[in-house]
N, C-alpha and C positions, 0 to 999 in steps of 0.2 A: 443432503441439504433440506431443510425446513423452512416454514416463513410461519411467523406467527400470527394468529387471527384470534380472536375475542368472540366469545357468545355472553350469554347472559348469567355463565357461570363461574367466567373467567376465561387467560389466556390459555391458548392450545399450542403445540406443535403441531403444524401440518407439513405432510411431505408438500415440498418446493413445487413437484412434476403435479402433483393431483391438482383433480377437478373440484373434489369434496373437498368441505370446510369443517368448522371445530366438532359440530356433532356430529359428524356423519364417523369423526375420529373418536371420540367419548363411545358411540355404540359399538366401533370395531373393538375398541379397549373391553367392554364391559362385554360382549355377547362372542365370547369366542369359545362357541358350542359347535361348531359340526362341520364346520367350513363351505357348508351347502348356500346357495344364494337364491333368492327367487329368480326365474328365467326370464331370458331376454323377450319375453311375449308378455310379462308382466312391469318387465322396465318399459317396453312401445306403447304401454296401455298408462301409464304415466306420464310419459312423454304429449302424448294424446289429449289429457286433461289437463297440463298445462298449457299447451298451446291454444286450447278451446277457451279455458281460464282467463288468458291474457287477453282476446278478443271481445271474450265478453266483456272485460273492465274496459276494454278501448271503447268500447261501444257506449257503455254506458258510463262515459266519463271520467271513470275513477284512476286508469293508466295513463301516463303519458305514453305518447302514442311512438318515440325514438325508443322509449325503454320497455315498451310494448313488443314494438316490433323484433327487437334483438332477443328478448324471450323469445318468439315465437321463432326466430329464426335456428337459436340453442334449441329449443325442445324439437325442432323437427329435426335436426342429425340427432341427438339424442335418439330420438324415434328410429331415424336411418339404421342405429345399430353402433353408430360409429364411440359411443362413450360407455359399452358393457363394460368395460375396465372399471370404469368409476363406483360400478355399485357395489358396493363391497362388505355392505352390514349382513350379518348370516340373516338367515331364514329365519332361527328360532330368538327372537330379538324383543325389543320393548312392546309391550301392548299397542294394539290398535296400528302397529305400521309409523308410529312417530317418527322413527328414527331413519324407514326407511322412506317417507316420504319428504323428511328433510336430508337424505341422501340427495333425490332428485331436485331437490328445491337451490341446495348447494352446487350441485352440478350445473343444472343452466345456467344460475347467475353467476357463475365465474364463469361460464362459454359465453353469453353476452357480454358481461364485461367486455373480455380478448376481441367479441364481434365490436364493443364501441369506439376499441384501441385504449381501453384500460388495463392494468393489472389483476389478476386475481385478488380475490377479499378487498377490492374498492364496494366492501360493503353498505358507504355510506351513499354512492350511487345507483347501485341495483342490490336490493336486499335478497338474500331466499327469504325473510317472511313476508317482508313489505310489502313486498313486490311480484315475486314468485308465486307466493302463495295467496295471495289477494284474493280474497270471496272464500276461502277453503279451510281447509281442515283435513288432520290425517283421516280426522272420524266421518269424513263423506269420498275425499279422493280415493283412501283403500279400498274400502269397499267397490267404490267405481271402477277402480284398474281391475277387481276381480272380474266383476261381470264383465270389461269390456275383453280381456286377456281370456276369456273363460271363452265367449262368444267367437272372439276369430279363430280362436283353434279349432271348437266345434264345427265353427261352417267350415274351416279350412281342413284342417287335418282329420278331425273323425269319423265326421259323415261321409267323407268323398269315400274312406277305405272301408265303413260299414254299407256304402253301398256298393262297394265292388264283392266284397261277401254275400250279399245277399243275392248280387245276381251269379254269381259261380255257386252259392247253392241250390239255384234255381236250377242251373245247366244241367250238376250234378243229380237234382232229384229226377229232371227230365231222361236224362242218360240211363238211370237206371229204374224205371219207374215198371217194367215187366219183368224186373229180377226178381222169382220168389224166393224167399227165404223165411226162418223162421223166427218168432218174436221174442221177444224175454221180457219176464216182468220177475222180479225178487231175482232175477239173477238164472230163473229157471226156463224151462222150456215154456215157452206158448202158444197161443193159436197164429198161424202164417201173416206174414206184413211184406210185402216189398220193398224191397231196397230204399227205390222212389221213394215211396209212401214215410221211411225213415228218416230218409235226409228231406222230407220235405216239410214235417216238421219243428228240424232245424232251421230250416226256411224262413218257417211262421217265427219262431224264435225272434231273430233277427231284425226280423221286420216290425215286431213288436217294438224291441229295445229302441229303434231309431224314431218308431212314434213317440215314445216315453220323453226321448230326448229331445225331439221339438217341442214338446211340453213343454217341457222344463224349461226353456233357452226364451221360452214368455215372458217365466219371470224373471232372468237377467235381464230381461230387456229393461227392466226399471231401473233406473240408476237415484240414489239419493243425491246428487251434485246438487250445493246450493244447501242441504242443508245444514251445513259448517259442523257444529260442534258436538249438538245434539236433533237436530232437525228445525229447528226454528229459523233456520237462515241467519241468524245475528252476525253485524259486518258484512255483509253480502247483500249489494244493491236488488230493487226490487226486479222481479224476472230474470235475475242472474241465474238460474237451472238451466230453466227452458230458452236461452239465448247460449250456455254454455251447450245445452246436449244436442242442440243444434248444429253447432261447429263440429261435435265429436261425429255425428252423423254424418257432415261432409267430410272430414277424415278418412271417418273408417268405411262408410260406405255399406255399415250396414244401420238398424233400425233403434235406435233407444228412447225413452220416453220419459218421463220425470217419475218417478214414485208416488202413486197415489196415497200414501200417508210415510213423509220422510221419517217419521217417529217408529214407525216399524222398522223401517228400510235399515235405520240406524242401530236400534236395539237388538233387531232381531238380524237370522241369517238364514231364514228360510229357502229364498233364492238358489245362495250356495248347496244348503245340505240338498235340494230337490234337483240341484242337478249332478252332484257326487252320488246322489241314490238311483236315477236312474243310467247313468256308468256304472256303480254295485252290479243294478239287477242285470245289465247287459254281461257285466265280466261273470255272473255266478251263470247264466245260459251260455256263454263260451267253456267253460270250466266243463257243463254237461256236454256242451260236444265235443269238445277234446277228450276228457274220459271216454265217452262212447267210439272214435277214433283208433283210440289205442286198445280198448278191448278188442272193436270188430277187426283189427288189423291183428291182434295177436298171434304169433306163432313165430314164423310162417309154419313150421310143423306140429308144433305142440297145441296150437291154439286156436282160437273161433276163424281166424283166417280168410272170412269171410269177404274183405274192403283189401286191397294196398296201398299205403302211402309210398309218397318217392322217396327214394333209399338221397342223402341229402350228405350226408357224412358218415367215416366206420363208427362203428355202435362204443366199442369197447377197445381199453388199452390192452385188456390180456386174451378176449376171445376173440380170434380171427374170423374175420365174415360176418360176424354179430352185425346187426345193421338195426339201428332205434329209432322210434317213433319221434323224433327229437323236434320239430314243429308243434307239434300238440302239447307235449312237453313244457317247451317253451310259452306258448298258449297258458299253459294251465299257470305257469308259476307269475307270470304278469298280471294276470287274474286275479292272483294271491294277493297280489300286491295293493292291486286295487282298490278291494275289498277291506285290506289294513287299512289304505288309508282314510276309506270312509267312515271306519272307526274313529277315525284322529277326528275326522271334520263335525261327526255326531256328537262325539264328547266337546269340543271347541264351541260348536251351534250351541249345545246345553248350558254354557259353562257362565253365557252373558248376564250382566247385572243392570237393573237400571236404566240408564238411558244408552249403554253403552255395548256392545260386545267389542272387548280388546283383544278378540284370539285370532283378529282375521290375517295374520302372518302364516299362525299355520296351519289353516282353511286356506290360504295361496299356492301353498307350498303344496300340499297335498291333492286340493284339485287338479292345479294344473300336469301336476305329478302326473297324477290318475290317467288325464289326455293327453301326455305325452306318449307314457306308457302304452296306454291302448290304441293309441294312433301306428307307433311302431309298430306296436305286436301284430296288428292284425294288418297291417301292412306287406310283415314280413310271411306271414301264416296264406294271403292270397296271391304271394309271388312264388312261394318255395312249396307248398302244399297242396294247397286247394285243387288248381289245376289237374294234377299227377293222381290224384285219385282214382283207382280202378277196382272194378267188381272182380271177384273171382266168383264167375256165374256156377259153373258145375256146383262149387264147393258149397253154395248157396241154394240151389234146389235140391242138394244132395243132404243137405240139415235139414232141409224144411219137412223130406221126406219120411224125414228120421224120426222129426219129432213126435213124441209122447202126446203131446196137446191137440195135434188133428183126433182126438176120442172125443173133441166140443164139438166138432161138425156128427158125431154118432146118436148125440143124446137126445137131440130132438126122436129119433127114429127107432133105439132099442130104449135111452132111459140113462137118466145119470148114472146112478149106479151100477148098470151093466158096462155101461163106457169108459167108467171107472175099474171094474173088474177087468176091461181088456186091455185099460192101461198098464196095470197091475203086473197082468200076464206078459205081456208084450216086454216091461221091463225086465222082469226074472230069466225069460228066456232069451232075452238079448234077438227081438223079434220088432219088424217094424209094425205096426198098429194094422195095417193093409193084412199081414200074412196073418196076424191072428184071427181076424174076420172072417178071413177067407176058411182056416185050419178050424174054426170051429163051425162055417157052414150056417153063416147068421145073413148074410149077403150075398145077390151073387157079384159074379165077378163086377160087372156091367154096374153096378149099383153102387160096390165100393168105390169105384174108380172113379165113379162121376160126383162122390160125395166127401172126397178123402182128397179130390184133387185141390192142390195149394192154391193155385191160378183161380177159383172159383171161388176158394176162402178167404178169396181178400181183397174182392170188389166193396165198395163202401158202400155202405146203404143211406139213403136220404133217410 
């Protein structure tokens, strides 16, 4: 069953059951690329702006206030969740989000309507443009739902699990923080580091990434709302931003603020790219610690063996007992991911012309992607991983001792190149650096032991 409805292009068939109207069916017809949709944390940050939207034209006189109300009453279940069915334009869709913010625009005013006791498409009583979309534009709301959809996942979903990482690698470096072992740099042997002192590190890492990331989440705080088309606000009563992002603030309950020049805000996507860059640089220091993971866990016989992760599931379909580093793994290929997408969103930022960037559909698609992504992974990586981490201490003082590179604690005392000549030795005859000292009678005992020991090589110096 269908009912017909009219836009500005002519009639449509629309399915009888939907909420959308003639466009929202024009862009399913024309954009049927991937089946992907933007996510429900992108439709609540829509939902968001219209509700804010409608208060503010109540406010300042331009809404009636029965057909005011019944907007705000549609856009807040919209919000609730309860109408994701209804969004149904893909992802990779008309420039600037047109299409899919006249999805939502369609969608409340036939849910007001049903709240007035009208029929769907009594579009001559609540319009999506007239009405719905009153003071707006795709070319400010898009952009808005990014930052606002951008912002609650961050506070919500990213941060909460990059702080739970941060303090289990804290635990972790604490735990092992008297394990000596020995270092690598180019892959080779080096002078002794402890455990600790590696995973701590990682630590700083981390802690880095999530300073980066309050940075960044500054300048989402800017929202262009209000300035409609191009930033000038045209059709949008005077102080309509700043009375809208003020509703939006009591919504969501976190902090947003007008754009200090909506002509950037609109043009450009600085915002966006600067907080997909600091997710990159966070996913490329997870990527280094999951590589390093799975090297120091290598083996169990063949390999550095030095770390264990928890055995999580069997390794392999054809070797029995195989058991695989498959969190880090996993880690790493999310990362991957991430990473792609911030390509999408550099090329999308670059791509804008004029007054306009039209690419923020998919700059939505892929930010949000990015914190979904990363919210999971490292979700999954501090419940099944992190934890279960354990030193194998022998096997690790037992490298340290081995190493070729304790000859950098010698050179101060015979001379590089003598230190070097016992490296030399020590390698050919398959001898630890200690016995050559000793076998050539350069040290005495008392002197190698005290200068050769790993535990003393790897106090930090101010």
């Amino acid at each position: 069953m269908v009912r017909v409805e009219k836009d500005t292009m002519g009639w449509v068939d629309v399915p009888d059951e939907a909420y959308y109207g003639p466009q929202t069916v024009r862009a399913v017809n024309n954009f049927s690329v991937s089946g992907l949709k933007l996510p429900p944390v992108f439709i609540k940050a829509q939902a968001v702006i219209k509700q804010a939207s409608a208060k503010a034209n109540m406010d300042a006189g331009k809404l009636d206030l029965v057909i005011g109300e019944a907007i705000i009453q549609a856009a807040s279940q919209v919000q609730e969740g309860r109408f994701d069915d209804q969004f149904v334009v893909d992802a990779f869709q008309a420039g600037a989000g047109t299409s899919q913010n006249m999805n939502a625009n369609e969608v409340i005013a036939n849910r007001a309507l049903e709240i007035m006791g009208e029929p769907r498409g009594r579009y001559d009583m609540i319009h999506p443009n007239d009405h719905v979309n009153m003071s707006q534009s795709s070319n400010d709301t898009i952009h808005t739902a990014i930052h606002l959809a951008a912002m609650e996942s961050l506070s919500n979903r990213v941060l909460p699990v990059l702080s739970l990482l941060h303090k289990g690698l804290i635990d972790r470096s604490g735990e092992f923080m008297d394990i000596v072992k020995p270092g690598r740099t180019h892959l080779q042997d080096a002078v002794p580091v402890t455990l600790g002192q590696e995973f701590s590190g990682y630590t700083r890492m981390v802690e880095l990434g999530i300073k980066r990331l309050f940075a960044s989440m500054d300048d989402l705080a800017e929202l262009n709302l209000g300035g409609t088309a191009i930033g000038t606000g045209l059709n949008a009563s005077e102080g309509f931003g700043e009375m809208a992002i003020s509703e939006v603030n009591r919504i969501t309950g976190l902090e947003f603020k007008l754009a200090e020049n909506r002509f950037e805000s609109t043009q450009g996507a600085g915002a966006i790219l600067g907080a997909s860059s600091a997710l990159r640089n966070i996913a490329v220091d997870l990527i280094k610690i999951a590589n390093d993971l799975r090297l120091l866990s290598s083996g169990p016989r063949t390999g550095i063996g030095e770390i264990n992760l928890p055995a999580v599931q069997p390794g392999s379909s054809i070797m029995p007992g195989k058991v695989n580093p498959v969190m880090a793994e996993m880690l790493n290929m999310a990362c991957f991911q991430i990473v792609g997408n911030d390509t999408a969103i550099m090329m999308a930022a670059q791509a804008g012309q004029l007054e306009l960037n039209v690419f923020t559909p998919v700059m939505a698609h892929n930010l949000l992607g990015s914190i979904e992504i990363l919210a999971g992974a490292v979700e999954s990586f501090n419940r099944q991983c992190l934890p279960g981490i354990t030193a194998n201490v022998e096997r690790c003082e037992s490298l340290a001792r081995k190493s070729l590179a304790l000859t950098t604690a010698l050179a101060p005392k015979l001379g590089y190149e003598k230190a070097a000549d016992i490296a030399y030795q020590a390698y050919r005859d398959n001898k630890t650096i200690r016995e050559v000292v000793l076998d050539l009678d350069l040290l005495t005992e008392e002197e190698v032991d005290e200068i050769l020991d790993p535990h003393n090589l790897t106090e930090v110096r101010k």
